[in-house]
N, C-alpha and C positions, 0 to 999 in steps of 0.2 A: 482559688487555693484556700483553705481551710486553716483556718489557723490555729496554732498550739496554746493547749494552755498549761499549767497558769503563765501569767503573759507579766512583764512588769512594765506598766508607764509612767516614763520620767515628764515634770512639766516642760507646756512649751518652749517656756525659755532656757534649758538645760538645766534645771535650778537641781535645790535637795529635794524637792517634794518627788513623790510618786505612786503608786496604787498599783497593787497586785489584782489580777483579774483572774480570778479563778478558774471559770469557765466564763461563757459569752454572755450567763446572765448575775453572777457573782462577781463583785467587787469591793475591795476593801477603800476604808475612807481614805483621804491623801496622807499617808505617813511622808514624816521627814526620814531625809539615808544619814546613815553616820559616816558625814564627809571630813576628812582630816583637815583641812582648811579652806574656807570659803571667801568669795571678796564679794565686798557690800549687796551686790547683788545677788548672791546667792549661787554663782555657778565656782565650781573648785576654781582655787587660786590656783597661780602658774607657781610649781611645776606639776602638780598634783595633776593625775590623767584617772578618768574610768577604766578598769581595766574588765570587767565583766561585773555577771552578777549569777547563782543561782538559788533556784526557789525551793523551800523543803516546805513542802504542803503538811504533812503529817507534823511537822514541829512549831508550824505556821511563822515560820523564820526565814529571810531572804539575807543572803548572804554577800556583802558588796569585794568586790576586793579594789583595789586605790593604789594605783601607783606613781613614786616619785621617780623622773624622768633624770634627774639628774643625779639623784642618789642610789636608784634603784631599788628602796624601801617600798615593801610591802603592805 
């Protein structure tokens, strides 16, 4: 199966880092996401959840959204 681009990978360990893939020979260096709170490790604190993400190639901006599971904040 062929896959879509651009494509965003998060690091192995769930962390903030990740990297947009253009297409299958483009790739941008590991940018950090702008996570609303982190614990030592680097993966979002509880209650903080990924809730998606998308990519504007023409504005070369990714767009995270982050949700509080407990409060429901956006």
């Amino acid at each position: 199966m062929p896959r879509r681009y651009p494509l965003v990978v998060f690091a192995p360990n769930g962390g903030a880092t990740f990297t947009v893939h253009l297409s299958e020979f483009v790739a941008s260096l590991p940018l950090r996401s702008p996570m609303p709170a982190t614990r030592t490790d680097g993966r979002l604190a509880p209650p903080w959840r990924w809730r998606g993400h998308q990519v504007d190639p023409q504005a070369q901006l990714v767009h995270f959204t982050f949700v509080n599971r407990l409060s429901n904040e956006i």
